[in-house]
TIDO-710618 format. One record per atom (N, C-alpha, C): residue in one letter; x, y, z. Coordinates in steps of 0.001 Angstrom, whole numbers, padded with zeros to 6 digits, always signed. Layout:
BEGIN
AXYZ
...
//
This chain:
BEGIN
X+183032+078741+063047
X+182600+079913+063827
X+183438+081124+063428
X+182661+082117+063089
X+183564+083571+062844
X+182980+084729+063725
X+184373+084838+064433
X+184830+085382+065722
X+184498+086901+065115
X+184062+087707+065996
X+183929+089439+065038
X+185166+089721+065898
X+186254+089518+065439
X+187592+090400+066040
X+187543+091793+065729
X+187057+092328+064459
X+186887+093107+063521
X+186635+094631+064707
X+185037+094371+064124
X+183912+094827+064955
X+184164+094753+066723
X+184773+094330+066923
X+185006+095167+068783
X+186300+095530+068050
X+187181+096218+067464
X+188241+097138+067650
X+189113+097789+068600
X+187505+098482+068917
X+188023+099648+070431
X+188344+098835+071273
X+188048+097865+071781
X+188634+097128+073047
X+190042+096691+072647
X+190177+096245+071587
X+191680+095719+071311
X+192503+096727+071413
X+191970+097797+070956
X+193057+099292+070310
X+193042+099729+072335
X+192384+099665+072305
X+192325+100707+073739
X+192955+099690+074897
X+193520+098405+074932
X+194054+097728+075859
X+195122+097732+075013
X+195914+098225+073947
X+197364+097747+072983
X+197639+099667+073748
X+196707+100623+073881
X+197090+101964+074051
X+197404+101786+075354
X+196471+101220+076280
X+196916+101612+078107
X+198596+100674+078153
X+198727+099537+077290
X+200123+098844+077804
X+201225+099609+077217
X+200813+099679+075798
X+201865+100977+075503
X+201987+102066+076419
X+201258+103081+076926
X+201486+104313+077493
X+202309+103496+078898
X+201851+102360+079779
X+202338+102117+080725
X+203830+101557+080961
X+204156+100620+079941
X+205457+100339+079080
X+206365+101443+078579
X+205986+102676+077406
X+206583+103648+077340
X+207144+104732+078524
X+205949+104674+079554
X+206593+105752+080879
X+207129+104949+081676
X+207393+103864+081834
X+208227+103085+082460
X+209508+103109+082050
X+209692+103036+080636
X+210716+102977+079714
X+211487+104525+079829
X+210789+105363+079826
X+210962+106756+080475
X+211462+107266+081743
X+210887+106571+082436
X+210634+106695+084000
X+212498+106180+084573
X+212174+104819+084346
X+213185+104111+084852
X+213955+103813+083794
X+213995+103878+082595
X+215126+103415+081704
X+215464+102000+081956
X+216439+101735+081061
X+216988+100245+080624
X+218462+099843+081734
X+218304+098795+082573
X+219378+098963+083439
X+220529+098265+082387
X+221803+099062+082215
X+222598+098098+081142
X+223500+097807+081688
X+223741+096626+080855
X+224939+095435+081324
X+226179+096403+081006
X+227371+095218+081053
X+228824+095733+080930
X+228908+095604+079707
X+227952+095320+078595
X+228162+095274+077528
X+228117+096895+076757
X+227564+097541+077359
X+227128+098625+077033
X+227776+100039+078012
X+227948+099302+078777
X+228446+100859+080234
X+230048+100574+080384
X+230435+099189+079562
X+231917+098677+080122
X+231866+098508+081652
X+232890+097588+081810
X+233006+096933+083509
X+233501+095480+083205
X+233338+094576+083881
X+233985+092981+084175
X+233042+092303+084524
X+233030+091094+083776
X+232117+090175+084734
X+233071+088541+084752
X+232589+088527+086373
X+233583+087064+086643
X+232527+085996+087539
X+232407+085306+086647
X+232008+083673+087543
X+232766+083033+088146
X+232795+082709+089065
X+233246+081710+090066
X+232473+080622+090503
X+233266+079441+091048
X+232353+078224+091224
X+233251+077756+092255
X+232390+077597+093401
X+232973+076655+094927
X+232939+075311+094782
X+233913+074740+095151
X+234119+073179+095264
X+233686+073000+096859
X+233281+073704+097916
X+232882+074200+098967
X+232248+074842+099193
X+231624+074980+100539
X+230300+075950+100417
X+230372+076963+100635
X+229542+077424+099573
X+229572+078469+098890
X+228928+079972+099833
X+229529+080940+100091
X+229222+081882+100836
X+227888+082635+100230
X+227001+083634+101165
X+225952+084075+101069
X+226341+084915+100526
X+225530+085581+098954
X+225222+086902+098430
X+225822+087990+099325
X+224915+088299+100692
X+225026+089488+101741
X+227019+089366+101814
X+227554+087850+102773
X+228747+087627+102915
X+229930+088583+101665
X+229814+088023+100458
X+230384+088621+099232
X+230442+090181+099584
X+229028+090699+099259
X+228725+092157+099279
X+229723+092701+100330
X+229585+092082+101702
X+230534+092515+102735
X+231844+092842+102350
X+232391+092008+101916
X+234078+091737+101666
X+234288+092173+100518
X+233521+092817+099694
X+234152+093373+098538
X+233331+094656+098376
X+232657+095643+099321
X+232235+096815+099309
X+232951+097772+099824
X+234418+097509+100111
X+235560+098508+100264
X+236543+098390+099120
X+236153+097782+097915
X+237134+097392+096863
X+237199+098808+095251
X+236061+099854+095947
X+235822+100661+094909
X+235690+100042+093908
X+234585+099616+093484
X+234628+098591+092029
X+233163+099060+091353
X+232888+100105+092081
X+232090+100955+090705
X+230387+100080+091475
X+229744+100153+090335
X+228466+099373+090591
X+228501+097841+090700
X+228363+097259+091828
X+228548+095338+092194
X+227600+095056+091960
X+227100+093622+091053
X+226065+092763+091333
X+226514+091720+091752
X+225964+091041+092756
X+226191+088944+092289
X+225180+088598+092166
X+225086+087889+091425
X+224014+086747+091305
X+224246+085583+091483
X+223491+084393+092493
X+223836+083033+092524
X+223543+082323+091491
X+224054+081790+091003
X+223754+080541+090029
X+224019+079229+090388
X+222994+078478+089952
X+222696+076819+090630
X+222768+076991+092240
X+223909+076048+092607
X+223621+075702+093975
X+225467+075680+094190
X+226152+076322+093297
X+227602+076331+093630
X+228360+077466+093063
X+227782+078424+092230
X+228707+079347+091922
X+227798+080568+092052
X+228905+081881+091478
X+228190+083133+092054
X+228478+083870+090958
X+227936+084829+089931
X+228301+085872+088857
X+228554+086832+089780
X+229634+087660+088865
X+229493+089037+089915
X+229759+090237+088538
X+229277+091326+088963
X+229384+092164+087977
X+229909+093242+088230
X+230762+094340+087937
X+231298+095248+088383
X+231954+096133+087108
X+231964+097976+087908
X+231967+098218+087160
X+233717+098800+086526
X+234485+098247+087270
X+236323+098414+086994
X+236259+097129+086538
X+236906+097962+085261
X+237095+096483+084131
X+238892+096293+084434
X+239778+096659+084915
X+241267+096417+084980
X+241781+095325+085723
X+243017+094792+085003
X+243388+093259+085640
X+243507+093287+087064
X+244170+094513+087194
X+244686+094097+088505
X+243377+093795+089552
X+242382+095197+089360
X+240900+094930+089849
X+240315+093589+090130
X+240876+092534+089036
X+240474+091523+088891
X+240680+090555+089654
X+242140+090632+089934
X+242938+089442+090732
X+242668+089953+092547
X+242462+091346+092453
X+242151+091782+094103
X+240493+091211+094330
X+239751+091326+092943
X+238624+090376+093784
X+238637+089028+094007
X+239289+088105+093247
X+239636+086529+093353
X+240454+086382+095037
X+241486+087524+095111
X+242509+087351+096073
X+240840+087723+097081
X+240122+088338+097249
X+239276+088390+098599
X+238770+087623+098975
X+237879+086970+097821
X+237031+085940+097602
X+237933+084703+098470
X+238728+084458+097827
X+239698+083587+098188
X+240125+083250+099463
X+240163+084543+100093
X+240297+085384+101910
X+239256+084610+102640
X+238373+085209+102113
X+236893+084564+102691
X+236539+083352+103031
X+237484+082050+102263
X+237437+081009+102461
X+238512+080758+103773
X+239512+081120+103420
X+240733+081111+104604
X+240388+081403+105289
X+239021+082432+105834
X+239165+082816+107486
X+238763+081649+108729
X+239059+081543+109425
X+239348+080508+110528
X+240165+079420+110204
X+240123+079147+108741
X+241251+077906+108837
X+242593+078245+109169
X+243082+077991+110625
X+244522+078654+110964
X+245272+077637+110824
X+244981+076358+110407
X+245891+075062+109842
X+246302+075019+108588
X+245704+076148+107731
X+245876+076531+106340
X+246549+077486+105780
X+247484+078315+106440
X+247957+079470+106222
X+248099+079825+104496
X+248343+079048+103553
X+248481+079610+102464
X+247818+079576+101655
X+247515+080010+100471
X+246268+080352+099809
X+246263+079308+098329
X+247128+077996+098567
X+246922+077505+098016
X+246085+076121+097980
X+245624+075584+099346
X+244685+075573+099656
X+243196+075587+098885
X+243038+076878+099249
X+241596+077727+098817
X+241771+077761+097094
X+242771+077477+096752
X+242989+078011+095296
X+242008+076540+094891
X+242149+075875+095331
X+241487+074483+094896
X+239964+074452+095301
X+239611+075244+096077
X+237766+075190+096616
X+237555+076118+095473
X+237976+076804+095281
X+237460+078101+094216
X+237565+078503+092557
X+236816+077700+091562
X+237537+077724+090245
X+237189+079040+089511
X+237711+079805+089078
X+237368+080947+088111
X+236253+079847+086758
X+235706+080776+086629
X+234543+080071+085289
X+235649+080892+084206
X+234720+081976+084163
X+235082+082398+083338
X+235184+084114+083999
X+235974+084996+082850
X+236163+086278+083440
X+236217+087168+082163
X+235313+088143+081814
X+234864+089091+080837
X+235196+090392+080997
X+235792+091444+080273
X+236332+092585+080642
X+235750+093438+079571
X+234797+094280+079140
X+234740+095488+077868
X+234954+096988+078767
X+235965+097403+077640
X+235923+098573+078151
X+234674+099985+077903
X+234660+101102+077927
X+233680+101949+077819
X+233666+102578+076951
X+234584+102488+075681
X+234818+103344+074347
X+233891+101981+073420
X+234166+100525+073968
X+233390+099647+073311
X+232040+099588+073685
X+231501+099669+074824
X+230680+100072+075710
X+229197+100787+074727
X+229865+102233+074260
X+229564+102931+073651
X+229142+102597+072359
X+230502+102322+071882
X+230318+101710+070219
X+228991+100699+069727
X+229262+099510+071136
X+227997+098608+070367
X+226487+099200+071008
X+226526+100357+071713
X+225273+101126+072031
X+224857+101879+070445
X+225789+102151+070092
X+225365+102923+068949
X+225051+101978+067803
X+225863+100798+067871
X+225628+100213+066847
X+223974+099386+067082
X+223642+099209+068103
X+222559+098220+068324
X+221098+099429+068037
X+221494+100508+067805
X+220457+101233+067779
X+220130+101130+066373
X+221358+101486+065661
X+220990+101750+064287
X+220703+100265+063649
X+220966+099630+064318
X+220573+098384+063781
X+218681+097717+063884
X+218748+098249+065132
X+217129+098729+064808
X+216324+099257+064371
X+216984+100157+064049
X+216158+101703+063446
X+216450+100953+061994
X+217305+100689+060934
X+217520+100443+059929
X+216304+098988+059491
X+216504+097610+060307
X+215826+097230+060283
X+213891+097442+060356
X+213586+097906+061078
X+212091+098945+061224
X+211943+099549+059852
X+213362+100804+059122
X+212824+101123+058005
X+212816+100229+056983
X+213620+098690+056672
X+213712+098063+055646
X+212701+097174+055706
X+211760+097032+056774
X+210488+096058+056553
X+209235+096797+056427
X+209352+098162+056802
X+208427+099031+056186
X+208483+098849+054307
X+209617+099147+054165
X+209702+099526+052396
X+209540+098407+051951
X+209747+097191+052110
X+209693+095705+052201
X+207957+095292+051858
X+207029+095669+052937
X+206090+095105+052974
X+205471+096139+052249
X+205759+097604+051979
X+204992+098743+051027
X+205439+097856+049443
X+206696+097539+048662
X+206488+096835+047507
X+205865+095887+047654
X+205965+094889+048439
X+205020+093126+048444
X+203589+093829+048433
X+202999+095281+048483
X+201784+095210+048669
X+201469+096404+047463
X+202037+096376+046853
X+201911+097668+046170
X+201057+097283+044944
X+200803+096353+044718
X+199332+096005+043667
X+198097+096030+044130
X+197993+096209+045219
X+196773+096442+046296
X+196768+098103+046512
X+195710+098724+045904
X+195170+100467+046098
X+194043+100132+046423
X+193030+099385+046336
X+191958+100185+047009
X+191348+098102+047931
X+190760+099188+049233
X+190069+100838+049129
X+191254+101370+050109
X+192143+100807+050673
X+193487+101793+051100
X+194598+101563+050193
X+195416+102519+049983
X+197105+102468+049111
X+197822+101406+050089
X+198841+101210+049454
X+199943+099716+050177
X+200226+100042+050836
X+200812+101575+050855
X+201738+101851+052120
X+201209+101972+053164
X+200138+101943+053262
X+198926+101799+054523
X+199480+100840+055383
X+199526+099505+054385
X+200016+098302+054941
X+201430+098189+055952
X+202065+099039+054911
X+203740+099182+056002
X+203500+099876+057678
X+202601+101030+057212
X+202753+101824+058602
X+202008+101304+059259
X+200826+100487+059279
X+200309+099492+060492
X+201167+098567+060695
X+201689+097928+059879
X+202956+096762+060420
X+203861+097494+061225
X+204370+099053+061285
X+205419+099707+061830
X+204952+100171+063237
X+203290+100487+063296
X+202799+100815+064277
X+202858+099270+065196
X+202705+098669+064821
X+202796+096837+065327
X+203681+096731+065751
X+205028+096935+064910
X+206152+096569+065621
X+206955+097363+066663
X+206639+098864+066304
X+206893+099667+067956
X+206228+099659+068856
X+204686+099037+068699
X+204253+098519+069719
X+204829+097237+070689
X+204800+096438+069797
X+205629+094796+070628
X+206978+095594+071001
X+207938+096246+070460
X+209339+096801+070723
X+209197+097412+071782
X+208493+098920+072245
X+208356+099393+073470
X+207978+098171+074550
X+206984+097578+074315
X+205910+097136+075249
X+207532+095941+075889
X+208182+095100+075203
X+209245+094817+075184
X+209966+095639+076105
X+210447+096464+075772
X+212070+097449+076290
X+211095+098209+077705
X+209963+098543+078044
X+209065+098864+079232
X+208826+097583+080122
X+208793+096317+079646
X+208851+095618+080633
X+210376+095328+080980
X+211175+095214+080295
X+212590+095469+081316
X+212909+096315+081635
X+212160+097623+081572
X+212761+098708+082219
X+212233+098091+083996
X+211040+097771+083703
X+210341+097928+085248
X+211536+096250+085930
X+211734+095416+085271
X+212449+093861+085537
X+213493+095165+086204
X+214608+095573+085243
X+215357+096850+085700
X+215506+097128+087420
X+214424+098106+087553
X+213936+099036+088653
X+214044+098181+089221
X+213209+097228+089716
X+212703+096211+090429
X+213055+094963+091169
X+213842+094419+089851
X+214899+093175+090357
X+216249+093246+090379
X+216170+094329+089456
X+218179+095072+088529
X+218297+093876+087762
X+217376+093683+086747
X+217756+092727+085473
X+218444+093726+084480
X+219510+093157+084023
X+220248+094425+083123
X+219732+093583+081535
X+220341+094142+080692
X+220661+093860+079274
X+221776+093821+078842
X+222368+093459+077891
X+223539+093355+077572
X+222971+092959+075865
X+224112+092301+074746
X+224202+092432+073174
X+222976+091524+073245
X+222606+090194+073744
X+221859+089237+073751
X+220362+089600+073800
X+220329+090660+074574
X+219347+091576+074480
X+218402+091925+072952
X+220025+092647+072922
X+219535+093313+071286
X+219054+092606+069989
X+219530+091230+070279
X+219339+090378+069057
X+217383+089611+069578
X+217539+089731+070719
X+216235+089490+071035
X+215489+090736+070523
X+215334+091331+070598
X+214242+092599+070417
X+214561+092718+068777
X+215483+091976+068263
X+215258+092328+066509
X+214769+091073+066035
X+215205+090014+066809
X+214426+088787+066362
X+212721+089001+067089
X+212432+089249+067757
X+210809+090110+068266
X+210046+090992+067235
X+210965+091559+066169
X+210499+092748+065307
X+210308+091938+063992
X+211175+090745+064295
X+211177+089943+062506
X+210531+088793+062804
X+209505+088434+064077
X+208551+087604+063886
X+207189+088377+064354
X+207606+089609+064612
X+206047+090117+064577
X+205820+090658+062985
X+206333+090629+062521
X+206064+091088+061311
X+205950+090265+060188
X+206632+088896+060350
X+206172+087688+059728
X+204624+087215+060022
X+204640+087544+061685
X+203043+086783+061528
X+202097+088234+061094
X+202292+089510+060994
X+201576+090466+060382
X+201436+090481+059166
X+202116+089701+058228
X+202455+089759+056777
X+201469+088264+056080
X+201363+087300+057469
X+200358+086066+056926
X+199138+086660+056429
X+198945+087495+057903
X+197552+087569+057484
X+196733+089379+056602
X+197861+090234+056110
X+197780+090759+055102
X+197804+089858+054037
X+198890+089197+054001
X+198316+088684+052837
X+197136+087520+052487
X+196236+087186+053291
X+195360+086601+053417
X+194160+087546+052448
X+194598+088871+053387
X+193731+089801+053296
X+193595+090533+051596
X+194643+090167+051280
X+195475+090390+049851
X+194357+089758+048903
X+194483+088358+049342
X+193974+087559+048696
X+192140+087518+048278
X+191997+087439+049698
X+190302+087587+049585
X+189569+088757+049030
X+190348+090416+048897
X+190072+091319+048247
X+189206+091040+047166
X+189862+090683+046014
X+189490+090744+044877
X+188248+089779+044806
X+188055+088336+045735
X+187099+087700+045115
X+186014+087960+046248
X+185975+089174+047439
X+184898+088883+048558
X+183966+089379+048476
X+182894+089015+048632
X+181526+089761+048211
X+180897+090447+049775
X+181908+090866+050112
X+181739+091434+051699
X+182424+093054+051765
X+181801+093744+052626
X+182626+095331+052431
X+184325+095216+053110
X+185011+095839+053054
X+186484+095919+053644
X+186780+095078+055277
X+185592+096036+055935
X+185706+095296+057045
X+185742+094322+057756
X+184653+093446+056418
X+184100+092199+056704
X+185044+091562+055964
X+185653+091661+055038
X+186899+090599+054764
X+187910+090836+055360
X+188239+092109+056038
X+189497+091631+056873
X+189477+090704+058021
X+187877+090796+058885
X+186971+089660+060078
X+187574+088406+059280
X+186805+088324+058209
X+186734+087184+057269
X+188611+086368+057201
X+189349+087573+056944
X+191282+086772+056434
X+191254+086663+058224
X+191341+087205+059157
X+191655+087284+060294
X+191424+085987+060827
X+189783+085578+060841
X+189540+084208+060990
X+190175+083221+060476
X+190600+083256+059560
X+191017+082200+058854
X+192376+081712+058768
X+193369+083038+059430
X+194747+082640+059876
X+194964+083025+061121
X+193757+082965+062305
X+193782+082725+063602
X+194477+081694+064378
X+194008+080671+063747
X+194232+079225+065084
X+195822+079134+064579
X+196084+079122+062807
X+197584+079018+062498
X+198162+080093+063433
X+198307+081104+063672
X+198764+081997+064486
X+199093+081809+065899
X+198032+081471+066458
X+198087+081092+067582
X+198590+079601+067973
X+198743+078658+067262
X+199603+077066+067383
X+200775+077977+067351
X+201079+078498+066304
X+202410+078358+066194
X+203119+079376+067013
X+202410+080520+067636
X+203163+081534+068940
X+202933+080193+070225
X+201928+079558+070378
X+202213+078439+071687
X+203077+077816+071401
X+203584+077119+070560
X+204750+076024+070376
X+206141+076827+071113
X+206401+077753+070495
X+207453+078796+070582
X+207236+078921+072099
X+206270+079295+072212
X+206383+080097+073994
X+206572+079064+075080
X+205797+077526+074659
X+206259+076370+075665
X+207835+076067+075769
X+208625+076329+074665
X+210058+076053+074248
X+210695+077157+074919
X+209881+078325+074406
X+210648+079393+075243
X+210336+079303+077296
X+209171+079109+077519
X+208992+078682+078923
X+209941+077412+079641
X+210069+076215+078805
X+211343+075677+079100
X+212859+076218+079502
X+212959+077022+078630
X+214622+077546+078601
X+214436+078293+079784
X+213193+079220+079901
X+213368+080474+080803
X+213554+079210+082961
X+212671+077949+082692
X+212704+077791+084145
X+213951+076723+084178
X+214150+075731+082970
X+215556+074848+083134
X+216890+075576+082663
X+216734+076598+081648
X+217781+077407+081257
X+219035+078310+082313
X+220040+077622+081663
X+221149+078524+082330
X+220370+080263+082433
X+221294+080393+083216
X+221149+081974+083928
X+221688+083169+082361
X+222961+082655+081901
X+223263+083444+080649
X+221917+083398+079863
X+221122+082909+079527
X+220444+082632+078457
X+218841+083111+078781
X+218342+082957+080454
X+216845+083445+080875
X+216494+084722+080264
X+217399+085754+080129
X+217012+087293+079585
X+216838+087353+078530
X+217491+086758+077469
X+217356+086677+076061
X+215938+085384+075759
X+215543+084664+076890
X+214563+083876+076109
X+212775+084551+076583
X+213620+085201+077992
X+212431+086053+078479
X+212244+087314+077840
X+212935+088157+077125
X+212599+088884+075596
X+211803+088273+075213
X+212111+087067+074214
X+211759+086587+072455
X+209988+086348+073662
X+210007+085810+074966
X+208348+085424+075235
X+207580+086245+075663
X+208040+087464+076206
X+207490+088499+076293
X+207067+088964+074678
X+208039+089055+073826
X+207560+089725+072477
X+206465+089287+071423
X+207114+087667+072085
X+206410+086505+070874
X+204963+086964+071201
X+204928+086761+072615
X+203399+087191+073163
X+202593+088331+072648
X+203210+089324+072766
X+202660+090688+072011
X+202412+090653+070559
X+204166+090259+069883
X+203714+090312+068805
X+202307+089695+068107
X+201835+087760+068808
X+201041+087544+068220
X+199761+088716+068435
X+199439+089078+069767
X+198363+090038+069901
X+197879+091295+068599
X+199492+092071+068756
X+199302+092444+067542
X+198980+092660+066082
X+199762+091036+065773
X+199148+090636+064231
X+197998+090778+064183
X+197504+089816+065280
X+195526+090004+065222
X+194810+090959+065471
X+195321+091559+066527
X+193995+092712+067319
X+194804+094209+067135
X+195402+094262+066394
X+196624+095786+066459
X+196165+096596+064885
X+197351+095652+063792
X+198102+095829+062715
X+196470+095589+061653
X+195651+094480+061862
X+194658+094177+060613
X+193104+095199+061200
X+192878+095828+062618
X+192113+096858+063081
X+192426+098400+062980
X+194166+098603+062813
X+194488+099837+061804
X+194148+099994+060415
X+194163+099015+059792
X+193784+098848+058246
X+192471+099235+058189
X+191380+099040+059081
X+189827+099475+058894
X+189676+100654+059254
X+190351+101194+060261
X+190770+102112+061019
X+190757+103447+059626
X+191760+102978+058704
X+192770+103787+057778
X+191307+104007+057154
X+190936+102572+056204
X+189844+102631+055316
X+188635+103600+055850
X+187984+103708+057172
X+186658+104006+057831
X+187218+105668+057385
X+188752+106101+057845
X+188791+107239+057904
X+188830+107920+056791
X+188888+107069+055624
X+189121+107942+054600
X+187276+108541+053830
X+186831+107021+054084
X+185051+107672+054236
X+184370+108455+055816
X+185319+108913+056119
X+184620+109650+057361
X+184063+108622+058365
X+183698+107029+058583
X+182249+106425+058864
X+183283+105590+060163
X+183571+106383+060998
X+184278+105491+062181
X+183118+104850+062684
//
């Protein structure tokens, strides 16, 4: 069976335009909430050998501590992240010493705090300051931006024996239009996660949204070059062999973004808490990206061709 993906266009193009515009002004709107990886601050896990006090409780006892912007988050059923934005030791040991408080109150058979030192284990405790903060902001940008231009120039030589009836570089800037599509549509849905829940980002982030850019563009590159291929021997006009490669590296496309996304749906509901943001990226992207390969990146290419004969 051959699917006319081709031939409805406008519906694909015009549902990839409303998520973009809604993703981009979101991304606008509300921006990217960022971790301490990026703004500098502390982050400290703790884990109760006892039970463990309520979110609200915490907030109480440590909202006179001036500590900048607080999150906690519970994790499992025994410890608590907390995030803040005074990265200094001492900062550090006055929140353990509260925390710590909190357990002591009513035990008046317990007067000393060594005790509580045993209900309460530090996990772990993370400090960047805001000159680093900065640094890997800048660096994670250009690391995108550099990447974006080296798979443009990348996929313009791999295609550069292919001129008609569009030039190669045709090929790059629909793959580029592809991949700032999945990238926004990406960085707009955590803006709104952001707003909404206060999901931040942090470096883990960043490697997600470049690993998002280097498999949407792997599966955009199958089926150019499909398209590569059937050129020369198709006895069909442009349009109809790109229908024609499209079909034919469909179902491969689509097995292999489900495999990924069940693996990635695993991590996101059994997965530690460090790890849900970075796997809820790669499935948010994986998702788009495949959309893209198919209904985006190979409907610009006809797009390019129609316009150069006038015959939209």
């Amino acid at each position: 069976m051959n699917l006319r993906i081709i031939q409805k266009r406008n519906i694909w193009l015009s549902i990839s335009l409303v998520l973009f515009i809604i993703m981009s002004t979101g991304l606008i709107v509300f921006g990217l909430r960022l971790g301490i990886d990026f703004t500098g601050g502390s982050l400290l896990e703790v884990k109760y050998l006892t039970a463990r006090p309520s979110v609200g409780e915490v907030y109480d006892k440590l909202n006179g501590l001036n500590l900048g912007s607080l999150t906690v988050l519970p994790v499992g059923s025994d410890s608590l992240i907390l995030r803040f934005q005074d990265s200094s030791e001492g900062k550090h040991q006055e929140v353990l010493d509260n925390l710590r408080t909190m357990l002591k109150a009513g035990e008046t058979d317990k007067p000393d705090n060594s005790a509580n030192d045993k209900k309460i284990e530090e996990v772990r405790y993370e400090s960047v300051g805001p000159s680093i903060g900065e640094e890997l902001k800048r660096k994670a940008f250009y690391a995108i931006f550099w990447v974006l231009v080296g798979i443009v120039i990348y996929i313009s030589l791999a295609f550069r024996k292919v001129s008609r009836p569009i030039a190669s570089w045709k090929y790059g800037v629909s793959a580029l239009i592809a991949m700032v599509h999945d990238t926004v549509i990406t960085l707009g849905f955590f803006a709104f996660l952001g707003k909404f829940y206060g999901v931040e980002i942090n470096t883990p982030f960043v490697a997600a949204v470049l690993t998002v850019i280097g498999y949407s563009v792997h599966d955009t590159i199958v089926v150019f070059d499909r398209i590569r291929e059937n050129l020369p021997k198709s006895d069909e006009d442009f349009e109809g062999t790109v229908n024609s490669s499209l079909n034919q590296t469909l179902w491969r496309s689509l097995n292999t973004s489900l495999t990924t996304l069940l693996t990635l749906t695993a991590i996101i509901i059994f997965g530690g808490t460090s790890i849900r943001s970075f796997a809820l990226a790669l499935t948010v992207g994986i998702f788009f990206g495949t959309y893209s390969s198919i209904f985006l990146a190979s409907p610009l290419l006809v797009y390019w061709e129609k316009f150069k004969s006038r015959n939209l």
